[in-house]
Structure formats: structure tokens, C-alpha cells
C-alpha positions as CSV (number, residue, x, y, z in Angstrom):
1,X,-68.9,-91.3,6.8
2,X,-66.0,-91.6,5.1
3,X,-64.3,-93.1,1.9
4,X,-60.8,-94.3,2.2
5,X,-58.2,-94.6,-0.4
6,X,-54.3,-94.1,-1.8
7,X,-53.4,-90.9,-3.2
8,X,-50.0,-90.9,-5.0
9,X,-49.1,-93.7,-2.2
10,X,-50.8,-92.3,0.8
11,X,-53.7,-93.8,2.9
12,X,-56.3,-90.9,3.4
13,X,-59.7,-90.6,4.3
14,X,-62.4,-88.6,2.7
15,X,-65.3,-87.4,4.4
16,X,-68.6,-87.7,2.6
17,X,-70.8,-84.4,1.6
18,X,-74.1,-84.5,0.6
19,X,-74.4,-82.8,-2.8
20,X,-77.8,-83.6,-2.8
21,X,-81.1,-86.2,-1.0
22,X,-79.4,-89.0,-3.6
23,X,-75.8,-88.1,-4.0
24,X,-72.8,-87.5,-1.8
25,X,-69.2,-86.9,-3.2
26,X,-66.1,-87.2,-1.5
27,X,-64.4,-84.1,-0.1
28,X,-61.1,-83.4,-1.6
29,X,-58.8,-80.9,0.6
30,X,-55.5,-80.2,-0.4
31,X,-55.2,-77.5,2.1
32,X,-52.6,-78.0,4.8
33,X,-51.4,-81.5,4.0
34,X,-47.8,-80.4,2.8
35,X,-47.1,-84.2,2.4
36,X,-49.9,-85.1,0.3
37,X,-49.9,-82.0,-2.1
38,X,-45.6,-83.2,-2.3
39,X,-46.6,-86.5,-3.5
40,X,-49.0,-85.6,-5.6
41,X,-46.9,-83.1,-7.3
42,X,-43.7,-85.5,-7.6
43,X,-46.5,-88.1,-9.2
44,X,-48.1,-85.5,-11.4
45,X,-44.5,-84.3,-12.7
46,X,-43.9,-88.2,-13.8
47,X,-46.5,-87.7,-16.5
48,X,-46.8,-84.4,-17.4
49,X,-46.3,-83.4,-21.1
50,X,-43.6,-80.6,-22.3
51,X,-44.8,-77.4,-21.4
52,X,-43.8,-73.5,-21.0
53,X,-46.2,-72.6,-18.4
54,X,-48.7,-74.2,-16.0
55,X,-52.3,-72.8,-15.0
56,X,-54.8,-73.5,-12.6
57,X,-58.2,-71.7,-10.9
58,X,-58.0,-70.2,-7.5
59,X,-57.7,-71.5,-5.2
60,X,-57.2,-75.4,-4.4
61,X,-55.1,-75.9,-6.9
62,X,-52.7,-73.3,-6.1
63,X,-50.5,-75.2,-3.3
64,X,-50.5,-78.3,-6.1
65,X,-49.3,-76.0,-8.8
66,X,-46.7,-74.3,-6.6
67,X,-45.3,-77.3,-5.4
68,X,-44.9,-78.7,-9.1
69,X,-43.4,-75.6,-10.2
70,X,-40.7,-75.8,-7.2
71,X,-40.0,-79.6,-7.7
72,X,-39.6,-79.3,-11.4
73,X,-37.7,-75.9,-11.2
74,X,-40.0,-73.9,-12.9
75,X,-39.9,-70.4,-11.8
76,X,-43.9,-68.9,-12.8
77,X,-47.0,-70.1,-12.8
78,X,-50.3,-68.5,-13.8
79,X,-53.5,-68.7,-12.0
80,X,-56.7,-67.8,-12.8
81,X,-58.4,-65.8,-10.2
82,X,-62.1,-65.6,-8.9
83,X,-62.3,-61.9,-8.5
84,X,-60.6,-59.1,-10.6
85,X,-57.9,-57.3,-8.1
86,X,-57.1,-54.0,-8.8
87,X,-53.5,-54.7,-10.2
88,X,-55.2,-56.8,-13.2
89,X,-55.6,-55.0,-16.3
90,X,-57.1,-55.6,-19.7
91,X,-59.0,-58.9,-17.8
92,X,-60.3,-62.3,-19.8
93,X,-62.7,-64.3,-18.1
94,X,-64.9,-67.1,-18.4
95,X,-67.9,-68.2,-16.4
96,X,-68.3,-71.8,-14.5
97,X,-71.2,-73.6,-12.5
98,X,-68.9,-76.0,-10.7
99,X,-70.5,-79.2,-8.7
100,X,-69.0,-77.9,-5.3
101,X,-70.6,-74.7,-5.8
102,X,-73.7,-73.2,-5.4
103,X,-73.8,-69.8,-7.7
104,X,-72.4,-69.5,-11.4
105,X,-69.0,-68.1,-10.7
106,X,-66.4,-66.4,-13.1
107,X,-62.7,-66.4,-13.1
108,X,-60.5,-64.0,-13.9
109,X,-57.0,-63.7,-15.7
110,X,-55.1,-60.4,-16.1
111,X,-54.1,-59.4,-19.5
112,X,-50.3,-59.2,-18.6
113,X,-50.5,-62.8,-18.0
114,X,-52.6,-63.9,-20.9
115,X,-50.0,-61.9,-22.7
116,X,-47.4,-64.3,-21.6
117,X,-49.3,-67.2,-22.4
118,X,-49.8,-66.4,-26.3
119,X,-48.0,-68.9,-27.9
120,X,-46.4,-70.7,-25.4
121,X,-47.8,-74.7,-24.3
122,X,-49.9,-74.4,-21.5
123,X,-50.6,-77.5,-18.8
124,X,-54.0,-76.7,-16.9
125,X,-53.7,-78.2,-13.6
126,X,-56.6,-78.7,-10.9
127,X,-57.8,-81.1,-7.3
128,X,-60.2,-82.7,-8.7
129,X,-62.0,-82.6,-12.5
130,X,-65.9,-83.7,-11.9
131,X,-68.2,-82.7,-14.3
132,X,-65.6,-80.8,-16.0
133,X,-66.5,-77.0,-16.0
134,X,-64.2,-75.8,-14.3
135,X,-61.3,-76.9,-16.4
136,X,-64.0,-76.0,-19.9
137,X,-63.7,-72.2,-17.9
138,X,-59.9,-72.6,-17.7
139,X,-59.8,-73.8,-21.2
140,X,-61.5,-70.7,-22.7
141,X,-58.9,-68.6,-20.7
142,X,-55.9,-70.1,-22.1
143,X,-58.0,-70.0,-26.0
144,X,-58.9,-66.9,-25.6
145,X,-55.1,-65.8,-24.7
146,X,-54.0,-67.7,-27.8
147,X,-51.9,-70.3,-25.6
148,X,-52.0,-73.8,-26.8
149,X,-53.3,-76.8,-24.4
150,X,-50.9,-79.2,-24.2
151,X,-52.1,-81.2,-21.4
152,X,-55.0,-81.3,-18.6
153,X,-53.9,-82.8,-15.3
154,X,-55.6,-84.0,-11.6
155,X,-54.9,-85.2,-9.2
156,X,-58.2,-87.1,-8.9
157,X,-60.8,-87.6,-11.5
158,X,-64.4,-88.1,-10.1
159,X,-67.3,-89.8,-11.0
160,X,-67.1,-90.2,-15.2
161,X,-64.9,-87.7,-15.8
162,X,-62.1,-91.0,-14.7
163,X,-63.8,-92.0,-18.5
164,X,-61.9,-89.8,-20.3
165,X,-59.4,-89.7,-22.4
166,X,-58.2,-86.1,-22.7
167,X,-57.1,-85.8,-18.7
168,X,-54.0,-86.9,-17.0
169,X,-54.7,-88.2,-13.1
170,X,-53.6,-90.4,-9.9
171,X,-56.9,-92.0,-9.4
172,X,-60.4,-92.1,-10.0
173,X,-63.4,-91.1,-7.3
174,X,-66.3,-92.8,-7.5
175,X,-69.4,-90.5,-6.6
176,X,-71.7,-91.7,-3.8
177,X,-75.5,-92.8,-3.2
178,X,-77.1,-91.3,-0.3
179,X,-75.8,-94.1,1.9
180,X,-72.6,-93.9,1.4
181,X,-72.0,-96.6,-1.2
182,X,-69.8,-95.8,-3.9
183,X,-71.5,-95.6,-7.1
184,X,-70.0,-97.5,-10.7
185,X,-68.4,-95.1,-12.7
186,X,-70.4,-94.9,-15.9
């Protein structure tokens, strides 16, 4: 099964994943579709707010991010990782339980970059916002660093997180019942 729809003006088609015996979502991937993650980038850029610096979470958001920081000229981005690497010092983290996931996970940002963020307007940028803990984990970072959240941005929102008011996005993804059907966005 599938779910088909336009992202920033493209036809694509989303396979369906069972999250669970009532609910399937629609799999996002980014990942190898260099036209896509250019559109969606050129259509992000059209509504994002003035910033210094961007941030998003490894790792789907990182070819999104990249690309937005090429097409608007930008020349650094930060990203927050999912395991320390041994060139990080001085890390933040924050803890998240995201939808696609199955264990708590934590992510990581090195001190020298949180330094760099202190002060400075930050735009968080992700795939997809869901139930939203990813981006509350990313928000902590960027708190914690003492940068200042200027804006929150997706490509698509899913389920009731397309109710909100504090995102920017492309479109809204409905969640699924366990045959397929898309369910109303409540």
C-alpha cells in the first residue's frame, strides 16, 4: 500500500508502515531523491524566518538542511548528532522517544557548536514533525546553548501536529488505520 501526494510540486508515493495492529503512517525518505530534497528546500527557503544558523537531528534532515544552506548561501549549519564522536567536547544532550523508533534515544551536540549558537537566531529544521519530540529534544539543545528559536520548519507535518501553529511546513500527512485509509486529522 501506498499513499500518494505532492510534495513542494512533485507526485510521490509513500509506502505505508505499520506502526502498530490499528495504525500505519506513511514513510517519508528523503534519502537519495536529490530532486525532491531541491524542491523542498527552494519551498522551505520561501518561508523561512530571519535566522543566523539552522539545526536539525541526524540524520534525515541532514541532505534537507544542506541543501537550504547551499541554495540560500549560507555557509554552516549545525546538527545535532545521535552518538557523541570523539571530536565533541563539553557535549549537551537531550533525550527523545520518537514515533519511528523503537528505544528512547538521545542526541548529542558538541560544546563548540552550542558555543556558536549562544545568542544567535536559530531555525530548527526536520522530514517530518509527528508527535513532536524530536523537535521538543532539539528545542532543549538550542535552550540549553542559549540560542533563541526563531522558527521550526518541515517539510511535512503528520497526523495533528498539521494543527499547529508554532511549525512552518509543505503539507500535512494524515496518519493511517490498519487498512490503509487515511485517518482525519484531529
Amino acid at each position: 500500500m501506498v499513499y500518494k501526494m505532492k510534495i513542494a510540486g512533485l507526485d510521490r508515493e509513500l509506502p505505508l508502515c505499520k506502526l502498530n495492529d490499528s495504525l500505519k503512517i506513511g514513510a517519508f525518505v528523503m534519502f537519495g531523491d536529490v530532486e525532491l530534497t531541491k524542491a523542498c528546500a527552494t519551498e522551505l527557503l520561501k518561508r523561512i524566518p530571519e535566522h543566523d544558523i539552522m539545526l536539525t537531528a541526524e540524520s534525515k534532515g541532514i541532505p534537507l538542511t544542506y541543501e537550504m544552506a547551499r541554495q540560500s548561501g549560507e555557509n554552516n549549519y549545525l546538527l545535532a548528532r545521535k552518538m557523541p564522536k570523539l571530536y565533541m567536547t563539553g557535549v549537551f544532550e537531550s533525550t527523545v522517544k520518537s514515533i519511528t523508533t523503537e528505544k528512547v534515544q538521545t542526541l548529542y551536540l558538541d560544546k563548540k557548536d552550542a558555543d556558536y549558537m549562544r545568542g544567535k537566531r536559530v531555525v530548527i529544521i526536520d522530514d517530518v514533525i509527528s508527535t513532536g519530540e524530536s523537535l521538543r529534544a532539539l528545542e532543549k539543545l538550542v535552550t540549553d546553548a542559549g540560542g533563541i528559536i526563531v522558527g521550526k520548519m518541515t517539510v511535512l507535518a503528520e497526523g495533528s501536529a498539521a494543527k499547529r501553529d508554532d511549525i512552518i511546513y509543505l503539507e500535512p500527512l494524515p496518519l493511517f488505520n490498519a487498512d490503509g485509509e487515511p485517518l482525519p486529522i484531529d
